[in-house]
N, C-alpha and C positions, 0 to 999 in steps of 0.2 A: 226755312219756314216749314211748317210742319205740316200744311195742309196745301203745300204745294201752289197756294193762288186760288183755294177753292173758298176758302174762309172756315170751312165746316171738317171735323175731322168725327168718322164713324164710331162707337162706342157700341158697347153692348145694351144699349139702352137706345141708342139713335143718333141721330145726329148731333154735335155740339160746335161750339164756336169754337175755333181755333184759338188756345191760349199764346198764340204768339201775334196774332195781328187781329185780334180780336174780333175776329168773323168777319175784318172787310176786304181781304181777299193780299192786301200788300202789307208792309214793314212801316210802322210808325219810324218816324224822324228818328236820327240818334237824340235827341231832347230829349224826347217820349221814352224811349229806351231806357236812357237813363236813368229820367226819373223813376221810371216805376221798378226798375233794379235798384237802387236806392231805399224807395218803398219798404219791397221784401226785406230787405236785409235790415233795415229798421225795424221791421218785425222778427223778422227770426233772432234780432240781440237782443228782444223782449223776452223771449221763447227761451230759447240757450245761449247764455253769456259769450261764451266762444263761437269765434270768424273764424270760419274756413278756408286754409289756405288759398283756392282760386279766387275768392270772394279780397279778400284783403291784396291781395296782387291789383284785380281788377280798379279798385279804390286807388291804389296807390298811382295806378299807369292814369286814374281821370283826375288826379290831383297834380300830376307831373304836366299834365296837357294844360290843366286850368292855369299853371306858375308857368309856366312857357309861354301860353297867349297873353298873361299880365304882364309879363317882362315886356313885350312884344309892345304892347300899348301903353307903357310906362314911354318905353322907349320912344315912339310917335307921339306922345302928346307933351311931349318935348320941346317938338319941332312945330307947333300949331302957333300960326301967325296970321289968322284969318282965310285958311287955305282949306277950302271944300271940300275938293279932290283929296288932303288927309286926313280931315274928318271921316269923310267916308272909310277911307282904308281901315283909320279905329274902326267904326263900326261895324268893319267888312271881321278885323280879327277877333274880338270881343264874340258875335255872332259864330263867328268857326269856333273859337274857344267853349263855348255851350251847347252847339249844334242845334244851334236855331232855323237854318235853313238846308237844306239837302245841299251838298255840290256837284254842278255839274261842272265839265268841260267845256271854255267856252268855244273852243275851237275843237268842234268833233270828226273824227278824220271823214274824208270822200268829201 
């Protein structure tokens, strides 16, 4: 992050929001993230036809995550025979597959 957790990063002009967390001090969700790298790059192919190598990599590694968590809930919704506890697990990969929720550890060491 670029403003270190301040929100505010100095300029020759004063103060500004920090273009990475948008002046609240922390890191939007990977969701958030995502989306709005997406955004850009839906503009900048408006702008100039050609994708830039790291950009088209990027795309490819969240399209390989996306076909990994479908497999993943293909595969589970398989197995659904009025069972809650698998429902949820879909919901739980579906959710990691778009990074809808942060993960934490549920067992934190100490």
């Amino acid at each position: 992050m670029s403003c270190n957790g301040a929100g505010e990063l100095p300029t020759d002009y004063g103060l500004r929001d920090c273009p990475d967390c948008g002046g609240s001090g922390s890191l939007p969700s990977r969701a958030v993230l995502t989306d709005w790298r997406c955004r850009d790059l839906e503009q900048r192919l408006h702008d100039e036809p050609a994708l830039p190598r790291q950009d088209a990599l990027w795309l490819l590694a969240e399209l390989q995550r996306a076909r990994t968590a479908l497999n993943a809930v293909i595969g589970l919704a398989h197995d659904i025979q009025d069972d809650a506890q698998l429902a949820f697990r879909i919901r739980m990969e579906a959710s990691r597959a778009i990074g809808l929720y942060e993960q934490t550890d549920p067992h934190p060491p100490g």
